[in-house]
C-alpha positions in Angstrom: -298.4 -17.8 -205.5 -297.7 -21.0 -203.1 -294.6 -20.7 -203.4 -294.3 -16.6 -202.2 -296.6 -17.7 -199.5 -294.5 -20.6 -198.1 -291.4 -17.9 -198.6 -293.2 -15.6 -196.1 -294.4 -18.2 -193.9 -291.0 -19.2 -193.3 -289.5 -15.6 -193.4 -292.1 -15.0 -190.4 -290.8 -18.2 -188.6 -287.1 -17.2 -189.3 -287.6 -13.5 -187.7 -289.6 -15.0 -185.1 -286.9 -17.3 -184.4 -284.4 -14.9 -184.5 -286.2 -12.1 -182.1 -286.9 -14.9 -179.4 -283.5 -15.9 -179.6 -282.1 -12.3 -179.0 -284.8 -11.5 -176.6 -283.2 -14.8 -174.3 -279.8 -13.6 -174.8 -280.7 -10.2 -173.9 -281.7 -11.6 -170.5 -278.8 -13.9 -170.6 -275.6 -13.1 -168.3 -272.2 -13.5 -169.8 -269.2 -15.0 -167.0 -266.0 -12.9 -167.6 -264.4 -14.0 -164.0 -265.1 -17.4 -162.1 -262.6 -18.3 -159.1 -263.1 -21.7 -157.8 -265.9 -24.3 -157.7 -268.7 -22.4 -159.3 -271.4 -24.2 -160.3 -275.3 -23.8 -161.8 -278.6 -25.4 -161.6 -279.1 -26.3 -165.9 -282.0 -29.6 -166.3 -282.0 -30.1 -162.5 -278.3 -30.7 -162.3 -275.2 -28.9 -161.5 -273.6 -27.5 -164.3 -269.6 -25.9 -163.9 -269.8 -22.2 -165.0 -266.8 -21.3 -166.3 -265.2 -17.8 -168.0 -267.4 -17.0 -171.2 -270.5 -19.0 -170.4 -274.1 -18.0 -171.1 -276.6 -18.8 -168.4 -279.8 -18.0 -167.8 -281.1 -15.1 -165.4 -283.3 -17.6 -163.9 -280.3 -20.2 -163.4 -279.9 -20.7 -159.6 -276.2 -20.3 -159.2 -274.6 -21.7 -156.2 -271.1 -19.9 -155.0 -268.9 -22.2 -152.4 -267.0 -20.4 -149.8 -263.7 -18.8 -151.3 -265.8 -19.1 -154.6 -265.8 -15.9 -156.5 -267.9 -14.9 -159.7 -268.6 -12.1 -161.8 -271.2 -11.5 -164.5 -272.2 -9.2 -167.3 -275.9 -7.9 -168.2 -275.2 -6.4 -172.0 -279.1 -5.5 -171.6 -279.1 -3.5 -168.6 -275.1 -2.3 -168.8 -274.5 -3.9 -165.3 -271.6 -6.1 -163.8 -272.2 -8.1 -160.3 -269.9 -9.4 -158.4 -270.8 -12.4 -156.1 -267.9 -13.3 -153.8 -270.1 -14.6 -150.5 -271.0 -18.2 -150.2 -274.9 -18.6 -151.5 -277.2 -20.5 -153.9 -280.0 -18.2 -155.7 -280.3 -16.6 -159.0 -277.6 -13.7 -159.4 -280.1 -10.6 -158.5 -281.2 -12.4 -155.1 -277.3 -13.5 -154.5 -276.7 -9.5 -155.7 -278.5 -8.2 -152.9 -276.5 -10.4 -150.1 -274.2 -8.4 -147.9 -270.5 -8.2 -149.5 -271.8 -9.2 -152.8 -272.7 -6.0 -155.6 -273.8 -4.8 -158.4 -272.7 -1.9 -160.0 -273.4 0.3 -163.4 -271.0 0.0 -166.5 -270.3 2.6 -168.9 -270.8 1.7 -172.8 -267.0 2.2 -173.0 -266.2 -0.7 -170.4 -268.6 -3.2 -171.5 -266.7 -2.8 -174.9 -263.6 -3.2 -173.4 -264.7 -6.4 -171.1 -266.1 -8.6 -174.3 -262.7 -7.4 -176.4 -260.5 -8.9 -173.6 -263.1 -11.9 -173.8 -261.6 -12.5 -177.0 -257.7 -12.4 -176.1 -256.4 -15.9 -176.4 -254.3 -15.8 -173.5 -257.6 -15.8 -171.3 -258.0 -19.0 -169.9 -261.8 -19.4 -170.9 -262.5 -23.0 -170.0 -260.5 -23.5 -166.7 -261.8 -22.9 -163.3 -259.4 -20.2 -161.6 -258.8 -21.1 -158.2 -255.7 -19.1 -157.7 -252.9 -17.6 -159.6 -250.3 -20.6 -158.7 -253.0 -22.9 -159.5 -253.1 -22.0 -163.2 -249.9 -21.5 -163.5 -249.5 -25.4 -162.6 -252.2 -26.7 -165.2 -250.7 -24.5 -168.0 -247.3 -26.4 -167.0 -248.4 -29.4 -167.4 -249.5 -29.5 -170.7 -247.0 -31.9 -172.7 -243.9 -29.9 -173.7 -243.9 -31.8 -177.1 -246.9 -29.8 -178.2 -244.5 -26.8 -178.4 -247.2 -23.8 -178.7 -245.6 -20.7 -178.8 -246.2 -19.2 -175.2 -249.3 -16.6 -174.5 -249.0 -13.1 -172.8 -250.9 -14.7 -169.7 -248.5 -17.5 -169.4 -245.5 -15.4 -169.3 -246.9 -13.1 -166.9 -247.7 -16.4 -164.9 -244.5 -17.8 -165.1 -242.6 -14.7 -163.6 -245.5 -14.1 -160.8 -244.5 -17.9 -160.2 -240.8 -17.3 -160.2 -241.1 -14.3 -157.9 -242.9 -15.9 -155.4 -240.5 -18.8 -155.6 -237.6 -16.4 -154.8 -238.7 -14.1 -152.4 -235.7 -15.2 -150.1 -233.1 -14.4 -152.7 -231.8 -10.9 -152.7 -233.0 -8.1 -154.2 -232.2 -5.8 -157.0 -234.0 -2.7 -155.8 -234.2 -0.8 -153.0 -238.5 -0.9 -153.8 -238.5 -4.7 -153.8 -236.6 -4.6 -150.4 -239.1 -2.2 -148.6 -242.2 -4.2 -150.2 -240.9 -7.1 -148.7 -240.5 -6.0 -145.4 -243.9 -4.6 -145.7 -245.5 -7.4 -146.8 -243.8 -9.6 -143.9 -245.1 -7.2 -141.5 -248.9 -7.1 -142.8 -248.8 -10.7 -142.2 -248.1 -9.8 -137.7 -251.3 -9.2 -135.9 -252.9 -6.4 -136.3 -253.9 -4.1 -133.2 -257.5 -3.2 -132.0 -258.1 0.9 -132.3 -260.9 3.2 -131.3 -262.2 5.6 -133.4 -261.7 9.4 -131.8 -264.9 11.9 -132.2 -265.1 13.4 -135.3 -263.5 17.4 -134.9 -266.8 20.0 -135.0 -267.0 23.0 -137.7 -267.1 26.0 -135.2 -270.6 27.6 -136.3 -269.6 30.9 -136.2 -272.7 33.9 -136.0 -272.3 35.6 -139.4 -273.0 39.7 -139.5 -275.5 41.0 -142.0 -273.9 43.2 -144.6 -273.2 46.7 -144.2 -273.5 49.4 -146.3 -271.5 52.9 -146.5 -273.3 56.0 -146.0 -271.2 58.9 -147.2 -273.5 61.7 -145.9 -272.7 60.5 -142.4 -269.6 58.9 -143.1 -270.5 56.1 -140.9 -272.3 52.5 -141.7 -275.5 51.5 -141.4 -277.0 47.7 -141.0 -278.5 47.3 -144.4 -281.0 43.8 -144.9 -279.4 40.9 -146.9 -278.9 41.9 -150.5 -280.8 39.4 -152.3 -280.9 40.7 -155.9 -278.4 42.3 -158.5 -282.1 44.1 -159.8 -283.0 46.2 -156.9 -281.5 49.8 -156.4 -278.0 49.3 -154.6 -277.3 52.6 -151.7 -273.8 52.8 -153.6 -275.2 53.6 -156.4 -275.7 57.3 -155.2 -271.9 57.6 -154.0 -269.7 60.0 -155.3 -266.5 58.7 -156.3 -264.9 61.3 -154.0 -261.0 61.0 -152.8 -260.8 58.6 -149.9 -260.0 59.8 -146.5 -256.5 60.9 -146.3 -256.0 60.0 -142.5 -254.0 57.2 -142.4 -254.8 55.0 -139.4 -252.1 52.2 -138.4 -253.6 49.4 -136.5 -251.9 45.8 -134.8 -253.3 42.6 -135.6 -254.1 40.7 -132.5 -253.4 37.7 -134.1 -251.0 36.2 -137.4 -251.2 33.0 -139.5 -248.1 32.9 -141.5 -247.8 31.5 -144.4 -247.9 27.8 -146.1 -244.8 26.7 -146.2 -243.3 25.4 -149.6 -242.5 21.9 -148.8 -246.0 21.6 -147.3 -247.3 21.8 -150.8 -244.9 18.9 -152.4 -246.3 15.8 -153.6 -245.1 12.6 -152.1 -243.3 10.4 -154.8 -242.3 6.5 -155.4 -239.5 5.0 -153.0 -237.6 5.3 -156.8 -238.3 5.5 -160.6 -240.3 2.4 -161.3 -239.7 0.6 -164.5 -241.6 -0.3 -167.4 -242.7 -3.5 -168.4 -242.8 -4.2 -172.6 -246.1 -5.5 -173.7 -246.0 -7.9 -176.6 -247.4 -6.3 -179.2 -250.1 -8.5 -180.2 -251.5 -7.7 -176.4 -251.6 -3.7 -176.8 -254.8 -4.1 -177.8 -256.1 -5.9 -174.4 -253.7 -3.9 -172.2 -256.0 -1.0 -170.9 -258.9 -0.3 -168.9 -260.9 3.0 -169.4 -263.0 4.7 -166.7 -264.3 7.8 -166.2 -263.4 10.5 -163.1 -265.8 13.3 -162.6 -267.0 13.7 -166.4 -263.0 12.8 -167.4 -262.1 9.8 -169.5 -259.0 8.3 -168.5 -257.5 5.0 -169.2 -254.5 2.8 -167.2 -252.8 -0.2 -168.7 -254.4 -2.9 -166.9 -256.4 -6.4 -168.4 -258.6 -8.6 -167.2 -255.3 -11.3 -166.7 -254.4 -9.3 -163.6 -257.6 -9.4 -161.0 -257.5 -9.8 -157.6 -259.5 -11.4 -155.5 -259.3 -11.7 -151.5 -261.1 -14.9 -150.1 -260.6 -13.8 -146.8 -259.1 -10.3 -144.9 -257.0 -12.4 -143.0 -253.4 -11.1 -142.7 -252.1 -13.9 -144.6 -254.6 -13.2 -147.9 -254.2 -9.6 -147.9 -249.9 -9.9 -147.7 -250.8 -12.9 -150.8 -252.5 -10.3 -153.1 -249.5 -7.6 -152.2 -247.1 -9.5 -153.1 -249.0 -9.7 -156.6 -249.4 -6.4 -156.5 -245.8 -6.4 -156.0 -244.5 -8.2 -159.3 -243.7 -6.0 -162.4 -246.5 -6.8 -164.0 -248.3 -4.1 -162.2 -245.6 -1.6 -162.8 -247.2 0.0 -165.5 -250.6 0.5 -163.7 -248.8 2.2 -161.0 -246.9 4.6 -163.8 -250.4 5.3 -165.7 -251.4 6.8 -162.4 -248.6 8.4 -161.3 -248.4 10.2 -165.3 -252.3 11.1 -164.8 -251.7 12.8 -161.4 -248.9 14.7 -163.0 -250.7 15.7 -166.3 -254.0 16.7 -164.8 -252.3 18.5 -162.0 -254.2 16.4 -159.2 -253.7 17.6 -155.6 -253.1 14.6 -153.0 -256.9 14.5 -152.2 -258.2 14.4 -156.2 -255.5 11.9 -156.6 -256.9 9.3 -153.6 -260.1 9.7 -155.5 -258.9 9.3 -158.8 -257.7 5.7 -157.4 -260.6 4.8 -155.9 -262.3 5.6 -158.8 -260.3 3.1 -160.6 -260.4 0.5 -158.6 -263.7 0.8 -157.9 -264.8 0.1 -161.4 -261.8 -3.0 -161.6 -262.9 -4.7 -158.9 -266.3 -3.2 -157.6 -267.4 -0.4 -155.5 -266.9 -1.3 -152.1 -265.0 -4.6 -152.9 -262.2 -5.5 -150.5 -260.2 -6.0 -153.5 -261.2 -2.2 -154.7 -259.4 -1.1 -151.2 -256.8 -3.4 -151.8 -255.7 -2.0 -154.8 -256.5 1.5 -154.4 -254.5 1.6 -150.7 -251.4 -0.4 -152.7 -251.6 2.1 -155.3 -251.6 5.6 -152.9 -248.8 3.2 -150.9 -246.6 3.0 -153.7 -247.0 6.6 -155.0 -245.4 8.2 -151.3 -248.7 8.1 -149.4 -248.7 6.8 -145.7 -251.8 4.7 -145.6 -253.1 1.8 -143.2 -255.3 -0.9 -144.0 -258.3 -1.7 -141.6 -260.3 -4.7 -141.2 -263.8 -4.7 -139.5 -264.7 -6.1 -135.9 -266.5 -9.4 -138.1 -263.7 -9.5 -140.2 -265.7 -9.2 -143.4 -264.7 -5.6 -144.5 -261.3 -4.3 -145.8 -260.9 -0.5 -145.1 -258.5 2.5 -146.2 -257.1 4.8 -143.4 -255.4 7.4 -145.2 -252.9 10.2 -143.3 -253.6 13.4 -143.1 -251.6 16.2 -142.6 -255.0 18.5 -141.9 -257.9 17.8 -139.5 -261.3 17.1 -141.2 -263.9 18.6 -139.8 -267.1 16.2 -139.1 -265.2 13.2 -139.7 -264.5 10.2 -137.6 -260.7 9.5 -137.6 -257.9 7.4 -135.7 -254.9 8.3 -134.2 -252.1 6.0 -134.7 -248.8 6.5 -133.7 -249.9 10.3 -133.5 -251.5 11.0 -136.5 -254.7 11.0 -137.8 -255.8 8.9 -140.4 -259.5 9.1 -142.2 -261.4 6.1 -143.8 -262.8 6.7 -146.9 -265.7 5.1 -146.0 -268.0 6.2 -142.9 -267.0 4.0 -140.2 -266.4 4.7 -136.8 -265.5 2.7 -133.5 -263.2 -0.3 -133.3 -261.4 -1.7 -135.7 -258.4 -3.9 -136.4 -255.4 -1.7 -138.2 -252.4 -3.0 -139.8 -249.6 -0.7 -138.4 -247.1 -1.9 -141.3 -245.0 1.3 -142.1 -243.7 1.7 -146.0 -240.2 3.3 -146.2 -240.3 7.3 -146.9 -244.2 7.5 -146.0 -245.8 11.0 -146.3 -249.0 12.3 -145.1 -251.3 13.7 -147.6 -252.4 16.7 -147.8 -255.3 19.1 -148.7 -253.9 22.0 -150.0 -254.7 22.8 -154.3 -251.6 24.2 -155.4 -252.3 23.8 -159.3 -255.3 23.8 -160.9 -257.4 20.3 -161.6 -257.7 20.2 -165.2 -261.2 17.9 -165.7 -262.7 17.8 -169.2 -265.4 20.6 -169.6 -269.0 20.3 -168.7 -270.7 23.7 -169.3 -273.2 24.6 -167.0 -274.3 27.6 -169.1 -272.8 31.6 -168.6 -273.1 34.2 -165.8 -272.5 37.6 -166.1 -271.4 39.4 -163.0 -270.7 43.7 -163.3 -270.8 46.8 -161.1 -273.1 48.8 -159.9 -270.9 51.6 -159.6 -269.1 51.2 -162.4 -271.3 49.2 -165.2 -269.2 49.0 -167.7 -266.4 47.0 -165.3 -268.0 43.8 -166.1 -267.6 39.8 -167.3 -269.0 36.9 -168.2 -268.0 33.6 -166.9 -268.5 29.8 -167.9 -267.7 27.5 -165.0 -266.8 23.7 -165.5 -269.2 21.4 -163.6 -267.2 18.8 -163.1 -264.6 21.0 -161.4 -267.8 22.1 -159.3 -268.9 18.1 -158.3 -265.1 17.5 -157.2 -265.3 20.5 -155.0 -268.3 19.5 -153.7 -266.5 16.0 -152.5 -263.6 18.5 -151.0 -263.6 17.6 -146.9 -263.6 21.0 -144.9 -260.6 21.2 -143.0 -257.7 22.9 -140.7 -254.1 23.2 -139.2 -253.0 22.6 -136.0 -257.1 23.0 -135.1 -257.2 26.5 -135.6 -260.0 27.0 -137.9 -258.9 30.4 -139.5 -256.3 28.5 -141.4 -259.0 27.0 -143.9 -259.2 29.9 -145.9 -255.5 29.6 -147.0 -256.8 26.8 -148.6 -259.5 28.3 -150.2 -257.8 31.4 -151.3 -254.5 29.6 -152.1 -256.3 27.8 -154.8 -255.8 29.0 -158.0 -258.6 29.7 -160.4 -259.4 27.6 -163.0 -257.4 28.4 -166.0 -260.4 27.9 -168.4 -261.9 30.6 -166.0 -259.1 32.9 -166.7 -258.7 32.4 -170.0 -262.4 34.0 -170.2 -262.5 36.2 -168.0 -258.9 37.6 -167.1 -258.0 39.3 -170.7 -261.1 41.9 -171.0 -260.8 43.0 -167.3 -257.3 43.5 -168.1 -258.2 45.9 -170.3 -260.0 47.6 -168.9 -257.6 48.1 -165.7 -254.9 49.3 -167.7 -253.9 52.9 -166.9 -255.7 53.0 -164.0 -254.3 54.6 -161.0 -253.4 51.7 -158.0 -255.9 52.6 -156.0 -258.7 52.9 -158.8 -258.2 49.5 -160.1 -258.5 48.3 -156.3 -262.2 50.2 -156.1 -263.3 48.7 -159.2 -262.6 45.0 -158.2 -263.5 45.8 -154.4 -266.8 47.0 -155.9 -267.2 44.4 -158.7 -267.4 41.4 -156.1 -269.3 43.8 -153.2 -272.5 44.5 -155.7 -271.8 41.7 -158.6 -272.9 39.1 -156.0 -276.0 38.1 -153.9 -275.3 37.9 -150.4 -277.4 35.1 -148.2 -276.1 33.1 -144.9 -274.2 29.5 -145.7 -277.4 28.4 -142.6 -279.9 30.1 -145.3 -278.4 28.4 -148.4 -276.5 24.8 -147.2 -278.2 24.4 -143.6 -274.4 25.1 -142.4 -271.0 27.2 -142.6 -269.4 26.3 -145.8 -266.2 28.1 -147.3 -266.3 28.3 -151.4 -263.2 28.3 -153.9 -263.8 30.9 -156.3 -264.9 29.3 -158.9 -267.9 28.2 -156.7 -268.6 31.8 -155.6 -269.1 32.5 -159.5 -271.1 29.2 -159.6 -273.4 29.4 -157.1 -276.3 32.0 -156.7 -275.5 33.2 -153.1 -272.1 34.0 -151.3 -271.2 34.9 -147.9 -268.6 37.4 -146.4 -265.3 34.6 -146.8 -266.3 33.6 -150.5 -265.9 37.4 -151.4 -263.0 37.9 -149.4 -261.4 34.2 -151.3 -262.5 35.9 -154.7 -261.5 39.5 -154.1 -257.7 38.8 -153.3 -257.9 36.1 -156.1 -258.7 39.0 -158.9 -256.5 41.3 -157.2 -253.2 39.0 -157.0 -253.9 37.6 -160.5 -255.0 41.0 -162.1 -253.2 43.5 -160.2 -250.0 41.0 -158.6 -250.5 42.8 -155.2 -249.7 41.2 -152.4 -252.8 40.3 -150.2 -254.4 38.8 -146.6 -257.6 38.1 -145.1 -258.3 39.6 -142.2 -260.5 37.7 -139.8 -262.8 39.4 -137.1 -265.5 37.5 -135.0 -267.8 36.6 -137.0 -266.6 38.1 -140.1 -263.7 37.5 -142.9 -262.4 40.9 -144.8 -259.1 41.3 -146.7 -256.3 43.6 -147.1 -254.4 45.0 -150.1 -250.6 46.0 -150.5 -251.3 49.2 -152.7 -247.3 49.9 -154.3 -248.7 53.7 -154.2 -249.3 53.9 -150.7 -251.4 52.8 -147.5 -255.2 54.4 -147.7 -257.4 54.8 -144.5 -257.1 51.9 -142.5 -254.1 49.9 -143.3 -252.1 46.8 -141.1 -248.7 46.6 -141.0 -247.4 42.7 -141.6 -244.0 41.8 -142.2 -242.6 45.6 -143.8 -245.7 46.6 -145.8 -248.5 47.7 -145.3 -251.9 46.1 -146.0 -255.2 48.2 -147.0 -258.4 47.3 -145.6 -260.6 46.4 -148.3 -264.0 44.5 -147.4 -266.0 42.7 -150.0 -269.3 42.9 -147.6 -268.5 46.7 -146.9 -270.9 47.7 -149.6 -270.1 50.9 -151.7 -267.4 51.5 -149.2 -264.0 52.1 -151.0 -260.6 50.7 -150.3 -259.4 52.3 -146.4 -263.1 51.7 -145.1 -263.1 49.5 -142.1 -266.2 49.0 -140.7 -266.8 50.6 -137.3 -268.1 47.6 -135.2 -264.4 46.1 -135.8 -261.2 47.2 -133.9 -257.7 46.3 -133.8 -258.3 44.2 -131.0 -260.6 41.7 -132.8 -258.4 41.1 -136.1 -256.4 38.1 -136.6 -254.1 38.2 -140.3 -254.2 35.6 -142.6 -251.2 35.4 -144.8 -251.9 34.3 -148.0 -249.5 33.7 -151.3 
């Protein structure tokens, strides 16, 4: 009996023990990156932190200028990066400007302690700077004969590239970086922000409905419900009008042309680097891009970090970025843009994504290595540094105008920070050899990973049976929401080229496109037109963009099947989608004051009112006409008030 109770006596001590223990580490934080002297307060002296140390949250930490650490909470899945000069505990120093904290996914905090355990990390030195190490690992004596690490390889040939950056070199890439680091290293030049371009708010007309008794339209309030009676409902499916009337566009916006819609690509094929195999393991870094899991071959061996945004430090971590051991980062990206289809703009964000969770959202090493990485991929991009000099920015080139954006001309074009900045900064004008500007057009679509947001079904009222139902993609939706609203050549009416040059999801079509096929088959031309013209005029709630978003805002069509409420251009965006996709006629918006309708190439024949654009002629069909077949133009619009929008 004494000796069960002495058992569980110390049983209760052991657990105790134990549970304390794990309740300290818990609020421990674990140093996976220390640059220079960093140092903490342990028994009222200073302690050196160094990579893989346990400290306490309480610890007052103190961070010497050019000092640079980086801790992980297991407990609370966050990572904070402290690269300002301070002395506090790490969620006071966390709250200093330039210093952050961010969230970590499960995934990445796995990934962090498993590089924690590669061999080649140099756990109990203090990093100062890549050369630095490089030194200490060369003096160790050569009689102890170790067989050499990943790290030190990759040190030794950072080391022997910086050693012969005068000696020729063996690529035409190497050459152009070189000149562009050289030139980042010149002064940079004082620019002023220009006002940001205004969205035109445009007065939007109420829908109209057709009345066939007096063959003329009447204003009809805003239809807010699929569930109340519809005035189509009682039209006849009568012949349309046979008098064919031929009207002029005031006004035509040709076409995108096909080289505007080619992706800029690397100065030339970029090679691979081998990874030894025992380092495979430690060679990636996952992260996650609107609800996507992707991963890059990149380890902990090759951070960055930027003391200062002085000319000098910024060409430094270039040339870094420079050496082949990046190469295979920069193909990882490349291969991801190419797989999952990414237009120029979900590409920029795909970087930023990924550098953000390297180096730390809103890091100057983040913009470092997301502005090298859309450098060396085609893109013309400049770097920026704040009026204090504290804050690295990214001015990317763009081909289109943002609306309600803040930009800079250089040189003639205009270039947008990711961030929200405005007013004077100090750009880098360094030029990379075949530059392009990006662009915002979505030729293909943007395959993301599926994230149901449940099922819609959307029919007609005239026809009830001409019906489908749709599952978007969420995370397609959140990436369109991040899409800037934009133009050509400031003419506003080229926006909806974007919109209704974007293709449709394929998941979308894959659901939806097969049964309405069907069920077009055999129909005349001009029937099939009706029943899509009608499908989107009384399958959809009609409310003002001022109603809904507190402004004018243009949807792709998957967001028109998202959303609850659509406005005249959303139909006319999904309309000549389902008809070029269902039917393969040709189509164009037609724009009048106010108002966005389309047009149909019917192979049978013009109906009604029809335009006449280069040899064929287009069929009004309006989306927002309700009940009113293809031919109908509403009477409120002439000739003189239509501009054409070619579309593909």
């Amino acid at each position: 009996m004494k000796t069960n109770t002495i058992r569980h006596f110390v049983t209760v001590i052991i657990l105790t023990v134990i549970t304390c223990t794990a309740h300290v580490h818990a609020q421990d934080y674990l140093a996976f990156n220390v640059v220079g002297n960093v140092q903490y307060e342990k028994a009222g002296q200073l302690v050196d932190l160094n990579m893989k140390d346990r400290f306490p949250a309480n610890a007052v930490v103190h961070i010497p200028h050019g000092a640079k650490l980086e801790v992980l909470n297991e407990k609370n899945r966050q990572r904070y990066i402290l690269s300002k000069p301070g002395k506090g505990t790490v969620a006071v120093l966390a709250k200093n400007t330039g210093n952050l904290a961010m969230e970590l996914t499960v995934r990445y905090i796995a990934y962090v302690k498993k590089q924690m355990t590669n061999k080649g990390l140099t756990s109990k030195q203090r990093l100062t700077d890549f050369a630095t190490v490089t030194r200490q690992k060369a003096e160790v004596p050569e009689e102890a004969k170790k067989p050499k690490s990943f790290a030190d390889k990759m040190r030794e040939k950072f080391d022997a590239f910086r050693n012969s950056s005068a000696e020729k070199f063996n690529s035409f890439r190497d050459e152009c970086n070189k000149k562009y680091t050289d030139f980042v290293r010149k002064a940079w030049e004082q620019v002023n922000s220009v006002a940001p371009l205004k969205c035109p708010q445009i007065p939007e007309v109420e829908p109209q409905v057709y009345d066939p008794a007096q063959d003329t339209p009447k204003n009809e309030p805003k239809v807010e419900t699929n569930d109340e009676p519809q005035p189509e409902e009682q039209v006849s499916t009568a012949p349309l009008r046979q008098n064919l009337e031929l009207l002029h566009p005031k006004i035509i916006i040709e076409p995108v042309k096909p080289e505007d819609l080619e992706q800029p690509q690397p100065l030339e094929i970029i090679p691979e680097q081998k990874i030894d195999a025992d380092q495979i393991d430690f060679s990636h870094i996952p992260f996650e891009f609107y609800g996507t899991e992707l991963s890059v071959r990149l380890s902990e061996l090759q951070r960055l970090h930027l003391p200062t945004i002085q000319p000098n430090d910024v060409a430094n971590q270039l040339e870094k970025l420079n050496t082949p051991e990046y190469n295979n980062l920069l193909i990882d990206c490349l291969n991801i843009r190419k797989e999952h289809q990414f237009c120029d703009w979900a590409y920029l964000l795909m970087l930023k994504s990924l550098s953000d969770e390297y180096c730390g959202s809103g890091t100057n090493e983040a913009a470092l290595m997301c502005g090298w990485l859309y450098t060396q991929s085609g893109y013309r991009v400049r770097y920026a540094a704040s009026s204090d000099h504290e804050h690295l920015y990214l001015l990317i080139a763009s081909k289109h105008s943002v609306y309600d954006k803040s930009g800079y001309v250089i040189d003639g074009i205009n270039y947008y920070p990711l961030e929200d900045i405005s007013g004077c900064i100090n750009v880098c004008k360094a030029p990379m050899e075949q530059e392009k500007t990006m662009s915002l057009y979505v030729p293909q679509n943007q395959k993301f990973d599926m994230k149901s947001k449940g099922v819609r079904t959307i029919k007609s009222t005239r026809y009830p049976d001409f019906n489908f139902t749709v599952e978007i993609n969420q995370n397609l939706i959140d990436f369109y929401n991040n899409y800037p609203s934009s133009c050509i050549n400031d003419d506003f009416t080229t926006r909806w080229q974007m919109y209704a040059n974007t293709p449709l999801d394929q998941t979308v079509r894959d659901m939806i496109y097969p049964g309405l096929k069907e069920k077009l088959s055999g129909m005349k031309d001009i029937d099939a037109v009706n029943h899509l013209l009608n499908l989107v005029q009384t399958g959809l709630d009609y409310k003002y963009d001022e109603e809904v978003w507190g402004e004018d805002r243009a949807f792709f069509a998957e967001e028109t099947l998202n959303y609850p409420f659509c406005d005249c251009e959303d139909r006319a965006v999904l309309f000549t989608r389902l008809v070029r996709d269902l039917l393969g006629f040709k189509c164009v918006l037609i724009y009048y004051p106010g108002h966005l309708g389309a047009a149909v190439s019917i192979p049978s024949g013009a109906r009604g009112t029809y335009y006449n654009y280069n040899g064929a002629d287009y069929t009004v069909c309006d989306p927002t006409y309700i009940g009113a077949d293809a031919g109908m133009q509403m009477s409120s619009y002439t000739t003189d008030d239509a501009t054409l929008i070619a579309i593909d």
